[in-house]
Each structure stands twice: as C-alpha cells, then as structure tokens.
N, CA, C and O atoms as a GROMACS GRO file, in nm:
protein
  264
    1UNK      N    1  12.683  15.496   7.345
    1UNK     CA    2  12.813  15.435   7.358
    1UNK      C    3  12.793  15.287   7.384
    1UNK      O    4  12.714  15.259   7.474
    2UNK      N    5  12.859  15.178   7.310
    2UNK     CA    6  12.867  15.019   7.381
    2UNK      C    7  13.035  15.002   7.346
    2UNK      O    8  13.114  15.076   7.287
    3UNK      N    9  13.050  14.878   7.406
    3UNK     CA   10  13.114  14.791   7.363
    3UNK      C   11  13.135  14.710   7.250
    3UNK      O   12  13.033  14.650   7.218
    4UNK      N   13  13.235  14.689   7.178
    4UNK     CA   14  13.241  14.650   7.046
    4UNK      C   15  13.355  14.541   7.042
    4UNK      O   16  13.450  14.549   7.119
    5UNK      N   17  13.343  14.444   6.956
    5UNK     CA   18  13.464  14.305   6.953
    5UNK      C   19  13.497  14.313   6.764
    5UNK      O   20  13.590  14.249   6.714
    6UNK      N   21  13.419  14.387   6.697
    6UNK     CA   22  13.453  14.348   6.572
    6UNK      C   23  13.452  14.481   6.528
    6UNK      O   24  13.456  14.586   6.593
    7UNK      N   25  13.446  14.451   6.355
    7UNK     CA   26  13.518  14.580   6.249
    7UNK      C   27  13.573  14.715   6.316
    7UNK      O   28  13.522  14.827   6.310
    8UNK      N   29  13.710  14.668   6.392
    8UNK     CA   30  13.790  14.774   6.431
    8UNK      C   31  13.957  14.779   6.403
    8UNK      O   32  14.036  14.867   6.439
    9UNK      N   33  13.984  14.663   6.332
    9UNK     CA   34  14.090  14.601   6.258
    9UNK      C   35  14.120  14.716   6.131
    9UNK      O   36  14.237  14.726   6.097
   10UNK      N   37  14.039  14.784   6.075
   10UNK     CA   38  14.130  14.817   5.962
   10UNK      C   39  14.097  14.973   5.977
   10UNK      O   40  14.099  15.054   5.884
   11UNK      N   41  14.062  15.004   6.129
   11UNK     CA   42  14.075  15.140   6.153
   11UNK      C   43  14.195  15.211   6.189
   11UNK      O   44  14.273  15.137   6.249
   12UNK      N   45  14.235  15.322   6.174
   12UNK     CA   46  14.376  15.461   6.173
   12UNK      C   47  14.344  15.492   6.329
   12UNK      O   48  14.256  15.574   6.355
   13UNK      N   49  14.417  15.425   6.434
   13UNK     CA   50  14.452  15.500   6.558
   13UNK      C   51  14.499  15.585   6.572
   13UNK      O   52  14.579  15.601   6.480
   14UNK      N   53  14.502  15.666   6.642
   14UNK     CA   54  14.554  15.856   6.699
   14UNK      C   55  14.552  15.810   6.876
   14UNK      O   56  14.470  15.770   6.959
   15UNK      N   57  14.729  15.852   6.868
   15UNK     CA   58  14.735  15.806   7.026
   15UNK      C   59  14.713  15.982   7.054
   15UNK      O   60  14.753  16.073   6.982
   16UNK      N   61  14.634  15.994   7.186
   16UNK     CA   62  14.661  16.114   7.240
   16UNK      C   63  14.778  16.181   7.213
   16UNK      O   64  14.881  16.114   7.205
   17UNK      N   65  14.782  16.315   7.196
   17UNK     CA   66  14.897  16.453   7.176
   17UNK      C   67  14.978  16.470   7.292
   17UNK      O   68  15.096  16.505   7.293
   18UNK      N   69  14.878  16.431   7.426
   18UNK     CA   70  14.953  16.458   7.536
   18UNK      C   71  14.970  16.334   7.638
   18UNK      O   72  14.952  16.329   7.760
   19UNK      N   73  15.020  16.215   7.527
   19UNK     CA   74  15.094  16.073   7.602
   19UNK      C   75  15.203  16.126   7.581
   19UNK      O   76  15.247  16.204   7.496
   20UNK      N   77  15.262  16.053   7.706
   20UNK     CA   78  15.438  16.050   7.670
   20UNK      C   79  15.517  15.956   7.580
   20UNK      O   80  15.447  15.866   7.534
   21UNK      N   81  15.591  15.954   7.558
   21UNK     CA   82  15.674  15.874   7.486
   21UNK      C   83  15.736  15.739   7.601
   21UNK      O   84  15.799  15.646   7.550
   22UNK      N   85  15.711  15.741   7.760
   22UNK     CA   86  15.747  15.599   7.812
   22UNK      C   87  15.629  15.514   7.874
   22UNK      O   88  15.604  15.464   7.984
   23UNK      N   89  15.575  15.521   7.767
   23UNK     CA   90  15.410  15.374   7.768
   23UNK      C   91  15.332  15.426   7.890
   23UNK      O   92  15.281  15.350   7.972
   24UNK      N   93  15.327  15.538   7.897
   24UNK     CA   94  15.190  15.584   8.029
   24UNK      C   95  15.109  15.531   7.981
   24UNK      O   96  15.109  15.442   7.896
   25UNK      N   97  14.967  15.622   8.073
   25UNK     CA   98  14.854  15.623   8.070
   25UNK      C   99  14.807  15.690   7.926
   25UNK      O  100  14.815  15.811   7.906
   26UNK      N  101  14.758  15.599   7.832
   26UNK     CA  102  14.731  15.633   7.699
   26UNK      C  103  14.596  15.635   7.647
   26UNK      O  104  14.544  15.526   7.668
   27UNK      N  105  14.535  15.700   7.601
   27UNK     CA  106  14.386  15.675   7.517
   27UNK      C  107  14.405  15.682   7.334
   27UNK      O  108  14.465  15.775   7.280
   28UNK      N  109  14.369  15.616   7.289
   28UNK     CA  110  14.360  15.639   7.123
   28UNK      C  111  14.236  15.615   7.072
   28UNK      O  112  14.160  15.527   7.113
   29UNK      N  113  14.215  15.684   6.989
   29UNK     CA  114  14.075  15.730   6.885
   29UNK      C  115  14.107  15.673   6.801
   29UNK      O  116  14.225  15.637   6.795
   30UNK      N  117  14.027  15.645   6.714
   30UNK     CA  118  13.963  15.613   6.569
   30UNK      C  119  13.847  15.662   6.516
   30UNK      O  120  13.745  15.632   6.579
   31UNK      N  121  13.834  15.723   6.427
   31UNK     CA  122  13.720  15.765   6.322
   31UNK      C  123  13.641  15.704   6.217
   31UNK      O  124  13.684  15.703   6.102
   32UNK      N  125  13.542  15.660   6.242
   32UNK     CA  126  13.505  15.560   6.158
   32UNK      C  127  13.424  15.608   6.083
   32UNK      O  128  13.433  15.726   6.117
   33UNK      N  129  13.341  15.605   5.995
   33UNK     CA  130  13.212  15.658   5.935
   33UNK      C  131  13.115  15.707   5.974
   33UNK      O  132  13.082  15.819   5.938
   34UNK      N  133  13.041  15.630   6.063
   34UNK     CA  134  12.944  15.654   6.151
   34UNK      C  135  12.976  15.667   6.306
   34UNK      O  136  12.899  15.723   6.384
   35UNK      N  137  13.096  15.612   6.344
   35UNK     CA  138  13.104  15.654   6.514
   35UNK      C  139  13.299  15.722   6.558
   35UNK      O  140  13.395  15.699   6.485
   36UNK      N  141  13.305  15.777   6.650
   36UNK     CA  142  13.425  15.759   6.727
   36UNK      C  143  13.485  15.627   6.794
   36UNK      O  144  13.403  15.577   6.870
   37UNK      N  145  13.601  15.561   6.788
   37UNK     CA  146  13.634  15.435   6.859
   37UNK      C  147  13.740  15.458   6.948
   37UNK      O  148  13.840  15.515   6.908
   38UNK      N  149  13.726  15.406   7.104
   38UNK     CA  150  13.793  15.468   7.170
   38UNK      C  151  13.902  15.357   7.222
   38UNK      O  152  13.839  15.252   7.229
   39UNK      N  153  13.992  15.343   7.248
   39UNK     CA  154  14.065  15.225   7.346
   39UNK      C  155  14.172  15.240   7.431
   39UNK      O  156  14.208  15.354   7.403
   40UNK      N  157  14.247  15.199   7.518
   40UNK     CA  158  14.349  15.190   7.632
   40UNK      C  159  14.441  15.128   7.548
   40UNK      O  160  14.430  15.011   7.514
   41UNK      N  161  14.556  15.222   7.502
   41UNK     CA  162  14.689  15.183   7.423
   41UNK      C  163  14.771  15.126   7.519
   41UNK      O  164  14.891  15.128   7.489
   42UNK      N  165  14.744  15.079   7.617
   42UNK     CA  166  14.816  14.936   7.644
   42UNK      C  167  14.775  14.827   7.642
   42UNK      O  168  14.835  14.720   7.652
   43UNK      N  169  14.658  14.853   7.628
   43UNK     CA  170  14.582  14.706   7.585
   43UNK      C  171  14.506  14.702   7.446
   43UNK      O  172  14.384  14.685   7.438
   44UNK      N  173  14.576  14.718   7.352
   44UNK     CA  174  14.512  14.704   7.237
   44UNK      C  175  14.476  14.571   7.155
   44UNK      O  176  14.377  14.573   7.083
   45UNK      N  177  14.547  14.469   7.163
   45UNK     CA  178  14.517  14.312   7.166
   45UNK      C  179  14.416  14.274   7.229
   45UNK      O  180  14.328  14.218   7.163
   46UNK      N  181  14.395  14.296   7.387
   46UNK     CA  182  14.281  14.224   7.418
   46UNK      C  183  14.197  14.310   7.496
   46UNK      O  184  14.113  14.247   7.562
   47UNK      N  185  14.194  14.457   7.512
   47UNK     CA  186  14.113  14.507   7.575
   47UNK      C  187  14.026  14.578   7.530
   47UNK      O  188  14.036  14.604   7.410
   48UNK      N  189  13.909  14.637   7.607
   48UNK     CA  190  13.753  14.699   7.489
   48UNK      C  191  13.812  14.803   7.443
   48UNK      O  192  13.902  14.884   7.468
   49UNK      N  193  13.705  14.767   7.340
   49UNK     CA  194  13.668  14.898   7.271
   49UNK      C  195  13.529  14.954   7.324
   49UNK      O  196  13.435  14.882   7.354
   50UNK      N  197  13.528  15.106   7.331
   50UNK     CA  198  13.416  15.145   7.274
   50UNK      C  199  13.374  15.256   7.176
   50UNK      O  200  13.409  15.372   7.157
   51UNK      N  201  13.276  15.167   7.117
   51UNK     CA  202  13.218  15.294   7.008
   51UNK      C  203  13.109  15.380   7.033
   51UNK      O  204  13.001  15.346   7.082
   52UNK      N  205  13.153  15.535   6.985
   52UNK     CA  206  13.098  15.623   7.076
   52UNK      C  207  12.998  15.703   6.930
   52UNK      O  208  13.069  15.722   6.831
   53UNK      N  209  12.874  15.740   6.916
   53UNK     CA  210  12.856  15.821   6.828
   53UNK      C  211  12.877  15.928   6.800
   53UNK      O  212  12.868  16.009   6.892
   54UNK      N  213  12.923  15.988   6.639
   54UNK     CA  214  12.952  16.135   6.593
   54UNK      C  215  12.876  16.239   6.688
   54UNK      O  216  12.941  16.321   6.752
   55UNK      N  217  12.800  16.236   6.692
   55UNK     CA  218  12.723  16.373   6.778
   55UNK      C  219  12.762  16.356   6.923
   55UNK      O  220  12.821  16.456   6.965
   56UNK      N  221  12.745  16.255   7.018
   56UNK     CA  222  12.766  16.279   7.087
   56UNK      C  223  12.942  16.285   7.140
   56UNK      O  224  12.967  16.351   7.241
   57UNK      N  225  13.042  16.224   7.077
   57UNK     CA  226  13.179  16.221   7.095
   57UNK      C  227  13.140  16.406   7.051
   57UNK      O  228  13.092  16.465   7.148
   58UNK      N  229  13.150  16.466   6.964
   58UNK     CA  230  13.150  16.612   6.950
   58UNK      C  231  13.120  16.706   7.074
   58UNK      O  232  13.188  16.798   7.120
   59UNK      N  233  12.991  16.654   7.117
   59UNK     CA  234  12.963  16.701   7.267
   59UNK      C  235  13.032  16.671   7.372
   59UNK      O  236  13.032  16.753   7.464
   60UNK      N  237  13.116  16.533   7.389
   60UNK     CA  238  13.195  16.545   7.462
   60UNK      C  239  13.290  16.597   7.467
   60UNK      O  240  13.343  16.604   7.578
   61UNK      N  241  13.370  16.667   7.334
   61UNK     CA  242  13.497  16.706   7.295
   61UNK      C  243  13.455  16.880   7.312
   61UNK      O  244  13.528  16.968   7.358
   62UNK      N  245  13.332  16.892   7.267
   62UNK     CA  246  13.296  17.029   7.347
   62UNK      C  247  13.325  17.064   7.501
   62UNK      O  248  13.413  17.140   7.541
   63UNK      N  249  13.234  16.994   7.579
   63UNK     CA  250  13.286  16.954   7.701
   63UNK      C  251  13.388  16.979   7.746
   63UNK      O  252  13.397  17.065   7.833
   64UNK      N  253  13.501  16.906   7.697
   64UNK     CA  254  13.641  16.906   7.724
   64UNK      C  255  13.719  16.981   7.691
   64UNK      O  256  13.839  16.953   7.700
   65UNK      N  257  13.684  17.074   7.653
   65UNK     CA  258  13.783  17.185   7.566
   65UNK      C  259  13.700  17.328   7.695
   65UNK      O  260  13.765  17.430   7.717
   66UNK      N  261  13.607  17.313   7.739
   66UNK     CA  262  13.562  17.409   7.810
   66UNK      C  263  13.670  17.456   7.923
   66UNK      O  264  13.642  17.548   8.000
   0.00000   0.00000   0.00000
C-alpha cells in the first residue's frame, strides 16, 4: 500500500453501499488495472489517496466479510 498524487483523475469511484445520503463518514474505491484506490469522500480535491494492490485489497475484503 503507498500514497499516491497522480493517475487517479480518470478513475470510476464507488462510494460505499453503506454511506448515507447526508455527507457522513464515507470511503470510495476505484479499480484500476493493476491496484485498488482508496479515498475519504469528503476530501476528494485535496486529500490522499491510497493505492492498495489486487491481491492484497482481496485479502482484505476476505477479512472483512468474515
């Protein structure tokens, strides 16, 4: 996993299923080729990203579903 400042502009965000609709606490994904991209949907202008790799985002999503 790092931190990332570039080619994340012409990626398809997915806000979480279970945000609300009045600007909570939000996470959104992106799928990129080679990694998962993760960010804080209230700060999408100026706050990190990080990019997470295919295998291991899978293991975490394993994880989380346990």
């Amino acid at each position: 996993m790092e931190q990332v400042t570039d080619n994340v502009d012409g990626l398809h965000w997915f806000k979480s299923s279970y945000s609300g609709s009045d600007g909570g606490d939000c996470v959104e994904v992106a799928a990129g080729l080679d990694a998962v991209y993760v960010r804080d949907s209230k700060a999408v202008s100026d706050g990190p990203v990080l990019r997470v790799g295919r295998d291991e985002w899978a293991a975490f999503v394993a994880l989380a579903t346990e």
